[in-house]
Biopython code that builds the backbone (N, CA, C, O; Angstrom):
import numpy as np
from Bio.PDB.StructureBuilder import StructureBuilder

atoms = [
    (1, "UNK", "N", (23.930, 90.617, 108.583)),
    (1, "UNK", "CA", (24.992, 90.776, 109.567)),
    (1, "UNK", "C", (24.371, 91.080, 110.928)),
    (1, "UNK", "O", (23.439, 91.883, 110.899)),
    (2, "UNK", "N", (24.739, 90.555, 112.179)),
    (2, "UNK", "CA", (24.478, 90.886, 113.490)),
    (2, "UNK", "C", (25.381, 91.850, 114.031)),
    (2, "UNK", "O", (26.447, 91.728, 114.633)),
    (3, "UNK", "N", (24.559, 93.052, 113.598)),
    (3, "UNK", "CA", (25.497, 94.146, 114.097)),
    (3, "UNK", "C", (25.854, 94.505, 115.480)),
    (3, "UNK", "O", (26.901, 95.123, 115.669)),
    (4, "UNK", "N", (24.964, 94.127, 116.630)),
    (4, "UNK", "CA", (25.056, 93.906, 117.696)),
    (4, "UNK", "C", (26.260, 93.221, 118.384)),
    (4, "UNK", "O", (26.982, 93.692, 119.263)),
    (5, "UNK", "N", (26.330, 91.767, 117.675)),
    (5, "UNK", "CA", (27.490, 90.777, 117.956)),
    (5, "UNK", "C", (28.694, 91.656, 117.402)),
    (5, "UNK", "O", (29.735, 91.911, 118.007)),
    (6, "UNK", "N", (28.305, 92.099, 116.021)),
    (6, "UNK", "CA", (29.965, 92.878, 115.712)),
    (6, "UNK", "C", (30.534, 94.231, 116.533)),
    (6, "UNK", "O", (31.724, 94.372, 116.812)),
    (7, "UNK", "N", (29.722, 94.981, 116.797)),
    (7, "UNK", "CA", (29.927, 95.632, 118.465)),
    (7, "UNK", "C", (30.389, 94.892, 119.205)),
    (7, "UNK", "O", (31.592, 95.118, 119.343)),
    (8, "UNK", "N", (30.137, 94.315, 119.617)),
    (8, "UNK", "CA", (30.466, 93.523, 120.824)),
    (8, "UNK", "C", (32.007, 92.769, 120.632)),
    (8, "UNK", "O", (32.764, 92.470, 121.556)),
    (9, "UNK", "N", (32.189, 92.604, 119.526)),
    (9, "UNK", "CA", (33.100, 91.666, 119.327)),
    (9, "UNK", "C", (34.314, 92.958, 118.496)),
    (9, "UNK", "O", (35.464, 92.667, 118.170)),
    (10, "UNK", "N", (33.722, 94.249, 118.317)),
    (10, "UNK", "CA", (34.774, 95.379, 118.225)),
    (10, "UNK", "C", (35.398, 96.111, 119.330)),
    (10, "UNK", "O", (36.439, 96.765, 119.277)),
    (11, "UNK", "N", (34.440, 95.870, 120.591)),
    (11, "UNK", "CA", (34.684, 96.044, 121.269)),
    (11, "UNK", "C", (35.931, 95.684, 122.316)),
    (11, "UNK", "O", (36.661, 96.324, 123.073)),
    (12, "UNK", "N", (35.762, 94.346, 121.939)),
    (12, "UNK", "CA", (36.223, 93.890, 122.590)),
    (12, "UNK", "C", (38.056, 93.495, 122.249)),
    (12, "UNK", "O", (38.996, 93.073, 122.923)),
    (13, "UNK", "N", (37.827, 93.948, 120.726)),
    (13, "UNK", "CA", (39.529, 94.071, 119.897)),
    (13, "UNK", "C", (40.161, 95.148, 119.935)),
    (13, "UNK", "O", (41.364, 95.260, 120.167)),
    (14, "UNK", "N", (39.372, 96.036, 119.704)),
    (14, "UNK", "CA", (39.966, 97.174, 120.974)),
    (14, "UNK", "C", (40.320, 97.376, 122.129)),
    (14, "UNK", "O", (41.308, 97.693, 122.791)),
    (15, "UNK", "N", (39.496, 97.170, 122.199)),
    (15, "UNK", "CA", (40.283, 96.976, 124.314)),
    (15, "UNK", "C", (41.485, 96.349, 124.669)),
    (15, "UNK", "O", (42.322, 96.633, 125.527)),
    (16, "UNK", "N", (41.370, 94.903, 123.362)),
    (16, "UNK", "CA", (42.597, 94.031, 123.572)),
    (16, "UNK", "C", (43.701, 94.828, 123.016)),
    (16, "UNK", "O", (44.782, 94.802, 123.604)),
    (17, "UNK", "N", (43.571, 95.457, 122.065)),
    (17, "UNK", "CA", (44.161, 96.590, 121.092)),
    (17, "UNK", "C", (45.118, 97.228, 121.856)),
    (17, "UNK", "O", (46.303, 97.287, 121.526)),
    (18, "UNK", "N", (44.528, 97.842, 123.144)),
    (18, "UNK", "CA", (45.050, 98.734, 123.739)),
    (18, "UNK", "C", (46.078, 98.099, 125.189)),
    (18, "UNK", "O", (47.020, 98.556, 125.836)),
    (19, "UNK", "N", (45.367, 96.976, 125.212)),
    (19, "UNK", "CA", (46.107, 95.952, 126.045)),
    (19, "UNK", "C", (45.587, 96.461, 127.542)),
    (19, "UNK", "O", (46.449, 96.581, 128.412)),
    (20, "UNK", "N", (44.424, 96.716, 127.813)),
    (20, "UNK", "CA", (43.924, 97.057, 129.071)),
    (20, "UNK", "C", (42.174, 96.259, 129.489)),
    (20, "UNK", "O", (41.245, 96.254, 128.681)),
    (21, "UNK", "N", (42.113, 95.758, 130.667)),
    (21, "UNK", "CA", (41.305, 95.002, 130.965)),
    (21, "UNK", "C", (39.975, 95.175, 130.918)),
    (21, "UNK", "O", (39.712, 96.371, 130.784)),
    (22, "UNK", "N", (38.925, 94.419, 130.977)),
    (22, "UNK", "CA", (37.677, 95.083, 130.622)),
    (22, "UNK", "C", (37.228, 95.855, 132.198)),
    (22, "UNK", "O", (36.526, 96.852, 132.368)),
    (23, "UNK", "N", (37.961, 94.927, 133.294)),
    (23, "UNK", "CA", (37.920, 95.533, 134.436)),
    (23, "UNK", "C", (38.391, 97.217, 134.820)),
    (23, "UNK", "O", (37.821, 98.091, 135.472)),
    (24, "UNK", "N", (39.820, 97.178, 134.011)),
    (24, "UNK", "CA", (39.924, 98.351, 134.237)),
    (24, "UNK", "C", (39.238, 99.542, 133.345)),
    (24, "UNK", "O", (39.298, 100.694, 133.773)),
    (25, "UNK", "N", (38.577, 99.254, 132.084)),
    (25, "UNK", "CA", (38.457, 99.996, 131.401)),
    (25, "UNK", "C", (37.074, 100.232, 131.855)),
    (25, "UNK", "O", (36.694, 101.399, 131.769)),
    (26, "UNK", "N", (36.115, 99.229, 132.392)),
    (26, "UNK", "CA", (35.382, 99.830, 133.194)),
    (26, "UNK", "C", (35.179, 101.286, 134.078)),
    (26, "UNK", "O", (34.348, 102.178, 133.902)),
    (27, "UNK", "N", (36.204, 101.176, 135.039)),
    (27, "UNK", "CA", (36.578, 101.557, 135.735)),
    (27, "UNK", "C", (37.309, 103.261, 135.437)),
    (27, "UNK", "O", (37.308, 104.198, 136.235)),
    (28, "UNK", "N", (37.770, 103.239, 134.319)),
    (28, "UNK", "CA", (38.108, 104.416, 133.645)),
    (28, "UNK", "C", (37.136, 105.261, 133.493)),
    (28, "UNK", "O", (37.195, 106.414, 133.920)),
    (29, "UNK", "N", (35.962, 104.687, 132.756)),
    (29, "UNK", "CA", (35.045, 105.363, 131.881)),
    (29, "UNK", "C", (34.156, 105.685, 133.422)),
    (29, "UNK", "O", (33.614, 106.783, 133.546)),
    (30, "UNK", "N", (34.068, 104.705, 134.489)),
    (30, "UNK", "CA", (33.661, 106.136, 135.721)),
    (30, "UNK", "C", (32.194, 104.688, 135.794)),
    (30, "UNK", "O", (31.010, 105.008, 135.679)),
    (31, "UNK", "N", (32.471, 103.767, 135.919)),
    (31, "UNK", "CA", (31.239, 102.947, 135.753)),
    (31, "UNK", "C", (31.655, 101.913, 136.825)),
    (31, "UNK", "O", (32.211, 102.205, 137.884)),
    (32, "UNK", "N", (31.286, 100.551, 136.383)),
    (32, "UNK", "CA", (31.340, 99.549, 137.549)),
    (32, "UNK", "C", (32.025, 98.645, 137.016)),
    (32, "UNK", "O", (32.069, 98.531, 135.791)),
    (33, "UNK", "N", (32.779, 97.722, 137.959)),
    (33, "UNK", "CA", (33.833, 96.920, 137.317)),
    (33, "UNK", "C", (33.248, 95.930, 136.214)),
    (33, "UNK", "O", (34.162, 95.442, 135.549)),
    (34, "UNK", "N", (32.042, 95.520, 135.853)),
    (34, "UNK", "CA", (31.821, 94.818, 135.404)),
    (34, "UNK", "C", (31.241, 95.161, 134.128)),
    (34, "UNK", "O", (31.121, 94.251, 133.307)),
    (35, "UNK", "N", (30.860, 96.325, 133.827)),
    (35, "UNK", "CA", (30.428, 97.447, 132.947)),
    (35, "UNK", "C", (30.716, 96.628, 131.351)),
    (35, "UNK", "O", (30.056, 95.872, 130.638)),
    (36, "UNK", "N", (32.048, 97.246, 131.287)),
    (36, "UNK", "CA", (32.456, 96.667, 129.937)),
    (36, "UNK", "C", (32.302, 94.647, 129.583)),
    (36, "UNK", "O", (32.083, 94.140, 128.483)),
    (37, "UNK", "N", (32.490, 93.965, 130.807)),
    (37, "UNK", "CA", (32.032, 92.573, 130.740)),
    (37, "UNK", "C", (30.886, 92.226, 130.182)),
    (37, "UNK", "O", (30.626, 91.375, 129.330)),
    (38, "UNK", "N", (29.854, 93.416, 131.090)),
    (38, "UNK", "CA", (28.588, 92.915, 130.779)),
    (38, "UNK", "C", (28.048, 93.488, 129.303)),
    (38, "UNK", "O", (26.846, 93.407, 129.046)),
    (39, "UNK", "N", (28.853, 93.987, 128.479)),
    (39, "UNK", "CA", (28.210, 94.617, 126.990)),
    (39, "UNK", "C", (29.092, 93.501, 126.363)),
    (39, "UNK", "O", (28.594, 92.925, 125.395)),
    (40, "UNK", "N", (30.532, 93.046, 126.837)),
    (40, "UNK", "CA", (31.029, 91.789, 125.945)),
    (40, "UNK", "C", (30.425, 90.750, 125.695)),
    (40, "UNK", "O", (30.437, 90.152, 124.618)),
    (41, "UNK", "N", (29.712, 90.384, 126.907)),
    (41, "UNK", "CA", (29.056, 88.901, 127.089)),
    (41, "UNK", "C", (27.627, 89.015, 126.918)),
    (41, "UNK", "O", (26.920, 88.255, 127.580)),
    (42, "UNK", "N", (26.841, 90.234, 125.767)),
    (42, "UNK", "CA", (25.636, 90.276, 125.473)),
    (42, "UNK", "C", (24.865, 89.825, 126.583)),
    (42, "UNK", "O", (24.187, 88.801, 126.657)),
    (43, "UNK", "N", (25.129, 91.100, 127.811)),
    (43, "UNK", "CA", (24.281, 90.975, 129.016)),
    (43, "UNK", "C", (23.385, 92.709, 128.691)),
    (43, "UNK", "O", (22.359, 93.044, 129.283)),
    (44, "UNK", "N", (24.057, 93.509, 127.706)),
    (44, "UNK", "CA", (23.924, 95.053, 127.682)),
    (44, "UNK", "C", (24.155, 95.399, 126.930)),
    (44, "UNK", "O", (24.696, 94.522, 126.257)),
    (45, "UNK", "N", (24.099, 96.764, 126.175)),
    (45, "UNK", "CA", (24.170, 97.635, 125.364)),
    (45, "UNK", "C", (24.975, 99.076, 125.883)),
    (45, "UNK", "O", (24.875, 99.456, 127.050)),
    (46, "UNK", "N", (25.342, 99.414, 125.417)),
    (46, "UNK", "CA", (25.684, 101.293, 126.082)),
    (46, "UNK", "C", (24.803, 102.297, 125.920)),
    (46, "UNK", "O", (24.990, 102.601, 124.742)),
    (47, "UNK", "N", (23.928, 103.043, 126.351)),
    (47, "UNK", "CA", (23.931, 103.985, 125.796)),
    (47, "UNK", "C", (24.609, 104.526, 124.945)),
    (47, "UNK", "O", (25.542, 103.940, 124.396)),
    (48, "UNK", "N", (24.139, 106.207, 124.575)),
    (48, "UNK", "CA", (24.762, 106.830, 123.172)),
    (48, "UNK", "C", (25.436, 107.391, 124.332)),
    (48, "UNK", "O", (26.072, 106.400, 124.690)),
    (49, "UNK", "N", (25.613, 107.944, 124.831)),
    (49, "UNK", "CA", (26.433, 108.961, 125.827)),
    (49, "UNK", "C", (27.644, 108.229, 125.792)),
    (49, "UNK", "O", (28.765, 108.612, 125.455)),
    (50, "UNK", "N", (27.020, 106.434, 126.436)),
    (50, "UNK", "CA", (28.400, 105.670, 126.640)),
    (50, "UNK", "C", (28.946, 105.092, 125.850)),
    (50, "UNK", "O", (29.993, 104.449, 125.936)),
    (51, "UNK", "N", (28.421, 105.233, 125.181)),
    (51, "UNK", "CA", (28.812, 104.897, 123.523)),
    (51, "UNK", "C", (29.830, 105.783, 123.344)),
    (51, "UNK", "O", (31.010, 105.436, 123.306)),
    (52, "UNK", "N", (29.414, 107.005, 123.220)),
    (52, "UNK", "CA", (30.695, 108.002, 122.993)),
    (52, "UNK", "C", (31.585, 108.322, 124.062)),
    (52, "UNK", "O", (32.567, 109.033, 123.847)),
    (53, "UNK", "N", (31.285, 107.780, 125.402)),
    (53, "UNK", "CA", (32.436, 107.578, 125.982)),
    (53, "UNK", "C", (33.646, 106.895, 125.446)),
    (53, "UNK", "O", (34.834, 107.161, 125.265)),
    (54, "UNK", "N", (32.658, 105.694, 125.235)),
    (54, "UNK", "CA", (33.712, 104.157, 124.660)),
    (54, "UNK", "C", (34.800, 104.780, 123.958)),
    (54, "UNK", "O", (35.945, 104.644, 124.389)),
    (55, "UNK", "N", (34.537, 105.522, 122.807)),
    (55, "UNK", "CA", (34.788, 106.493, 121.211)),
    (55, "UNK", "C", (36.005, 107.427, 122.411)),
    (55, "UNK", "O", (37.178, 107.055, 122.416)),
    (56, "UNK", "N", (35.682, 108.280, 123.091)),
    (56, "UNK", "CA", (36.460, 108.957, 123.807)),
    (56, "UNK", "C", (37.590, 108.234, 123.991)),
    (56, "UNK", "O", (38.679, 108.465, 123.464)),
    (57, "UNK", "N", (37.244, 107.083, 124.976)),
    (57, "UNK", "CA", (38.498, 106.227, 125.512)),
    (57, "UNK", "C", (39.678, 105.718, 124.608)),
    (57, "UNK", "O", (40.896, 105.861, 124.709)),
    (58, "UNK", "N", (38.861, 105.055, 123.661)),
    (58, "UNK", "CA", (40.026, 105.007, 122.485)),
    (58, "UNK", "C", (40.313, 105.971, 121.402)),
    (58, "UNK", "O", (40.556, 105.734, 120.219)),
    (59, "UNK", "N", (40.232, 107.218, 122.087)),
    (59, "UNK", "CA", (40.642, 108.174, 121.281)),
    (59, "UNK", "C", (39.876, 108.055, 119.364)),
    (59, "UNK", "O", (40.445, 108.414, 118.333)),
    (60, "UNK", "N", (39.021, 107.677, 119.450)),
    (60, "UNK", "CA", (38.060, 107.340, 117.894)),
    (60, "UNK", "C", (37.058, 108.326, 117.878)),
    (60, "UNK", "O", (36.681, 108.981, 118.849)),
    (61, "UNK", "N", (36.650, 108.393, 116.727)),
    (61, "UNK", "CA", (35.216, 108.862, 116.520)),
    (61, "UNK", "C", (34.280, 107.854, 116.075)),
    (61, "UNK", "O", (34.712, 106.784, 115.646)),
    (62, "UNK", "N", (32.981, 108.102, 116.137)),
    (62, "UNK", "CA", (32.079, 106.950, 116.052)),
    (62, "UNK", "C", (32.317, 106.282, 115.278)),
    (62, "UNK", "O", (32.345, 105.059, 115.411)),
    (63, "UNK", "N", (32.658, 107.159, 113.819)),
    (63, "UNK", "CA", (32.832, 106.942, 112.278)),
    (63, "UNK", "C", (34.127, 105.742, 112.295)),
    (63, "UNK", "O", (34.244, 104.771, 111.546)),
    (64, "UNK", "N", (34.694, 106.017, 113.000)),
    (64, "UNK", "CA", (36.131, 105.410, 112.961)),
    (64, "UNK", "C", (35.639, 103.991, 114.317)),
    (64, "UNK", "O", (36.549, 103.200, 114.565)),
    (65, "UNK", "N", (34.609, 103.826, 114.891)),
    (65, "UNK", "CA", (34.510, 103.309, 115.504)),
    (65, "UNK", "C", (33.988, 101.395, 114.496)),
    (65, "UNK", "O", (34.277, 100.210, 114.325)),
    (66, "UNK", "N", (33.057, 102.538, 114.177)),
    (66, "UNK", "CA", (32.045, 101.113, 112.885)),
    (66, "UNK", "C", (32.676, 101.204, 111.329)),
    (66, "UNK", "O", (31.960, 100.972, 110.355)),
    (67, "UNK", "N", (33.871, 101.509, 111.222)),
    (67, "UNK", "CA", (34.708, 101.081, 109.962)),
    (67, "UNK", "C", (35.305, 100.124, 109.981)),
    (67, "UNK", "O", (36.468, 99.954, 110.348)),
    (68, "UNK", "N", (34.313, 99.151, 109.449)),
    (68, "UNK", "CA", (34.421, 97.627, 109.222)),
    (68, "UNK", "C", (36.014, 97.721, 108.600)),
    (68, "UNK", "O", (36.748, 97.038, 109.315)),
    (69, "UNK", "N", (36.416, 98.068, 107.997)),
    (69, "UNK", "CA", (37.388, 97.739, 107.108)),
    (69, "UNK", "C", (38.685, 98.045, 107.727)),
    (69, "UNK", "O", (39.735, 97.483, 107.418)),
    (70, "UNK", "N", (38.579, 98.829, 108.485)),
    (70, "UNK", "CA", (39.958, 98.882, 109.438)),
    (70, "UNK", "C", (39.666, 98.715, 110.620)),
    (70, "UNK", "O", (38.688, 99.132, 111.242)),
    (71, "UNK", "N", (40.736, 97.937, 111.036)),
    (71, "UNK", "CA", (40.642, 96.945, 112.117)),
    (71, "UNK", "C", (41.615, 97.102, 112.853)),
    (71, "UNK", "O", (41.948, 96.075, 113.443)),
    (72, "UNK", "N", (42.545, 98.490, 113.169)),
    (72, "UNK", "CA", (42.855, 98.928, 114.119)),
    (72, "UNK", "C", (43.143, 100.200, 114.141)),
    (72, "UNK", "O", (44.230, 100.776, 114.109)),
    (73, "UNK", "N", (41.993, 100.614, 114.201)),
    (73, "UNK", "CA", (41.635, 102.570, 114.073)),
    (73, "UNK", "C", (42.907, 103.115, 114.497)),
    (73, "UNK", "O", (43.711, 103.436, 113.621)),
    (74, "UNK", "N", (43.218, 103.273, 115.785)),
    (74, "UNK", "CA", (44.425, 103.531, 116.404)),
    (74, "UNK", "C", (45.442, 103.933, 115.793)),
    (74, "UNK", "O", (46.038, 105.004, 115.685)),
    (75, "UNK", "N", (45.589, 102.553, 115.274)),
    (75, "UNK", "CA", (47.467, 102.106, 114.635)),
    (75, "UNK", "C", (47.083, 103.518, 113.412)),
    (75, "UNK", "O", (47.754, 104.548, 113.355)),
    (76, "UNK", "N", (45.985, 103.246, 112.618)),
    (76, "UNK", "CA", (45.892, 103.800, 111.338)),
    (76, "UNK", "C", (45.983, 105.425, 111.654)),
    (76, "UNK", "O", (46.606, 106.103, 110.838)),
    (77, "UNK", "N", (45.344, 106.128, 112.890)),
    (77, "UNK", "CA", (45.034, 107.314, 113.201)),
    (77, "UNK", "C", (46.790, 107.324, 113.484)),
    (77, "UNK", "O", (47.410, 107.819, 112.543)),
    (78, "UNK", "N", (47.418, 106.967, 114.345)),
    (78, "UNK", "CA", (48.975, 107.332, 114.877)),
    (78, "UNK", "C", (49.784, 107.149, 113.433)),
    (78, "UNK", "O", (50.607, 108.047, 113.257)),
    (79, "UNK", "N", (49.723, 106.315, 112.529)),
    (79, "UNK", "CA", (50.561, 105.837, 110.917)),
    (79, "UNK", "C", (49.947, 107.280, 110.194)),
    (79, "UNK", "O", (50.689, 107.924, 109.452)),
    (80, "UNK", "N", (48.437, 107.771, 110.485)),
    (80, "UNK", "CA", (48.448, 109.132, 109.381)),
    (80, "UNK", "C", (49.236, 110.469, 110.179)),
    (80, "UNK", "O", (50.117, 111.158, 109.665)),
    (81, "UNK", "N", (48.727, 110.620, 111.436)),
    (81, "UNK", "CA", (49.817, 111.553, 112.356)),
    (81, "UNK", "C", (50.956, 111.676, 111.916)),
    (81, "UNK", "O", (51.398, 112.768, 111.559)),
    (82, "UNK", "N", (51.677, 110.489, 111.861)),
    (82, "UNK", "CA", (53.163, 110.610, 111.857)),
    (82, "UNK", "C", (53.217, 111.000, 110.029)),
    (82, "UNK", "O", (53.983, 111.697, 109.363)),
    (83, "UNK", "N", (52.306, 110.372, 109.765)),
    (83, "UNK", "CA", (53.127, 110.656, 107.823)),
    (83, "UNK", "C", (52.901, 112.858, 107.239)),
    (83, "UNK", "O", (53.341, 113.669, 106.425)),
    (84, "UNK", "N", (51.978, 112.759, 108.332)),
    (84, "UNK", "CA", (52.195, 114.719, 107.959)),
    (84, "UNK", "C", (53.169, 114.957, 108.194)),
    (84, "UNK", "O", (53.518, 115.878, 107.456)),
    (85, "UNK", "N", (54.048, 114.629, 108.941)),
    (85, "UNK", "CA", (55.250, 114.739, 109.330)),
    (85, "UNK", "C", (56.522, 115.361, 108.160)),
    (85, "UNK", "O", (57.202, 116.386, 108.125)),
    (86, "UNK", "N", (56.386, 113.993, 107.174)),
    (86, "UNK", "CA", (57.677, 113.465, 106.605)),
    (86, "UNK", "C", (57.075, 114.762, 104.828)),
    (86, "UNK", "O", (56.065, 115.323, 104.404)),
    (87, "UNK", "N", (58.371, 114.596, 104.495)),
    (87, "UNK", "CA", (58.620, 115.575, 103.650)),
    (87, "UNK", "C", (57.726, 114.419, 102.244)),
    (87, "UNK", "O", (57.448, 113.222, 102.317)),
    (88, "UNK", "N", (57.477, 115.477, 101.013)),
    (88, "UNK", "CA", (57.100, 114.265, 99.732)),
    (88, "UNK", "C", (57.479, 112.920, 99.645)),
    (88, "UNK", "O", (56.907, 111.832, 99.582)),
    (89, "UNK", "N", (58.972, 113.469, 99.667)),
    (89, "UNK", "CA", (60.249, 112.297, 99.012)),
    (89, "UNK", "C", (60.022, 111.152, 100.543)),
    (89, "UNK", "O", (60.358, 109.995, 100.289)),
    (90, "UNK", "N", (59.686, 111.302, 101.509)),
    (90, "UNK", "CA", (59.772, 110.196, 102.624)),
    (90, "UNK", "C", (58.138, 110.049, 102.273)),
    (90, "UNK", "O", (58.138, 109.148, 101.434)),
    (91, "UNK", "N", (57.075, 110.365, 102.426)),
    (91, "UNK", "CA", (55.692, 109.840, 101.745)),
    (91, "UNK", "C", (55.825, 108.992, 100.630)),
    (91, "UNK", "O", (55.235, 107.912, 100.613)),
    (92, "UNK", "N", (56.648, 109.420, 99.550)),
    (92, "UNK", "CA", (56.987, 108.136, 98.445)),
    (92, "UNK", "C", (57.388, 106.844, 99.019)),
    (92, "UNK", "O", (56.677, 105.840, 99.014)),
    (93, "UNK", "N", (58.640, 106.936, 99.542)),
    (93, "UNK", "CA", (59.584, 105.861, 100.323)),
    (93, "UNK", "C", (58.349, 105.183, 100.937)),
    (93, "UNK", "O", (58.005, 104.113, 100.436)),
    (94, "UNK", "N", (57.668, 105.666, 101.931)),
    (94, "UNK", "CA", (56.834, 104.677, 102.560)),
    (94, "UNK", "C", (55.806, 104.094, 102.181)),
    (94, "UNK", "O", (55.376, 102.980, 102.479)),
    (95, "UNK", "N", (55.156, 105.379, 101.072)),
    (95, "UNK", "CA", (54.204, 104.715, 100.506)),
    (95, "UNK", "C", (54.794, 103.215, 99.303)),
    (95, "UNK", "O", (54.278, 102.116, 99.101)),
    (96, "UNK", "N", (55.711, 103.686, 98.891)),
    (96, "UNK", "CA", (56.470, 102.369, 98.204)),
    (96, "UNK", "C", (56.919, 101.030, 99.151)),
    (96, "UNK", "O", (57.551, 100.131, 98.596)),
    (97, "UNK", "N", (56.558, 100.909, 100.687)),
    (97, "UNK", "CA", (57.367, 100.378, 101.644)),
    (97, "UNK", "C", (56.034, 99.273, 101.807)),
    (97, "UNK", "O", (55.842, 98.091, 102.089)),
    (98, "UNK", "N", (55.216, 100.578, 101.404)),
    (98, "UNK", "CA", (53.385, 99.702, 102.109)),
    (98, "UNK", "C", (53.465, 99.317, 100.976)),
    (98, "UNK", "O", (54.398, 98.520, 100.871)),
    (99, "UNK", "N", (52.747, 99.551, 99.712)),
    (99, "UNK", "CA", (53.154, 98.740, 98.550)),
    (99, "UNK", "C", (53.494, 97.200, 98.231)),
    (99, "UNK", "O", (52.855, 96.287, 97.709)),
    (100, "UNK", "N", (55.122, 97.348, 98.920)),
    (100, "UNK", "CA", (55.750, 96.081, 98.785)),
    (100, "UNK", "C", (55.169, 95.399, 99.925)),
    (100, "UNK", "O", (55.023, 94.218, 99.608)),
    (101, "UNK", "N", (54.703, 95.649, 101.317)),
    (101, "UNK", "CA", (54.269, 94.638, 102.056)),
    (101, "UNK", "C", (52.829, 94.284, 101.656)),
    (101, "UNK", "O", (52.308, 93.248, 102.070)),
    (102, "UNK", "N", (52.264, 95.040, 100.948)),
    (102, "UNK", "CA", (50.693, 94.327, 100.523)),
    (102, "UNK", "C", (51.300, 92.988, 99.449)),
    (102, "UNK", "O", (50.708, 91.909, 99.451)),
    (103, "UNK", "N", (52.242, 93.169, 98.772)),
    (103, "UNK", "CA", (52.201, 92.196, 98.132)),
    (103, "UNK", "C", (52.348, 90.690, 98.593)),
    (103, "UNK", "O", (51.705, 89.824, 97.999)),
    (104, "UNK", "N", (53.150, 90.381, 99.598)),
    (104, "UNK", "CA", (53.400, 89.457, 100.428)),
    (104, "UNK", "C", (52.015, 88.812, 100.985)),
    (104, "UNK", "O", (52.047, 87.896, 101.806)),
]
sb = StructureBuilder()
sb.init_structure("model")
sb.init_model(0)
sb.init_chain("A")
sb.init_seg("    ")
for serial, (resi, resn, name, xyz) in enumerate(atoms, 1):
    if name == "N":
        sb.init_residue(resn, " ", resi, " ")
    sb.init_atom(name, np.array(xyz, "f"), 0.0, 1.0, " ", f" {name:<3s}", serial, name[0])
structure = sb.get_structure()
């Protein structure tokens, strides 16, 4: 696996994820407009610092950053938030809700 390219290309589904530009997200993290372009288009790398900026910005941890298997940290971090929420009997309901949509 080219773990490099899959950075790059996690990067970059996140960002879309969040629906904000690489320009601006540049620009957030306190860098140069072209910042985040130039790590999309394998011109760069981040540092670890900016690395854990990146992790900051989308509210992730690293761990949650390189978990191949979920593919939109976010959604999954805000879907466990909300389920502490709900009483047993609504954890059943939904967990029976996810259930039926895996099957489809």
């Amino acid at each position: 696996m080219d773990y490099i390219e899959w950075f790059r290309k996690r990067l970059t589904d996140l960002r879309m994820q969040k629906g904000v530009s690489a320009r601006d997200m540049s620009l957030s993290l306190g860098q140069s407009e072209s910042y985040i372009n130039k790590i999309e288009n394998r011109h760069t790398l981040p540092s670890l610092p900016g690395f854990l900026y990146i992790c900051e910005y989308f509210g992730l941890t690293p761990q949650e950053f390189f978990n191949e298997s979920d593919a939109a940290p976010q959604k999954t971090r805000e879907l466990l938030q909300a389920l502490e929420d709900l009483s047993p009997e609504q954890m059943d309901h939904m967990l029976q809700l996810i259930r039926d949509l895996n099957k489809k």
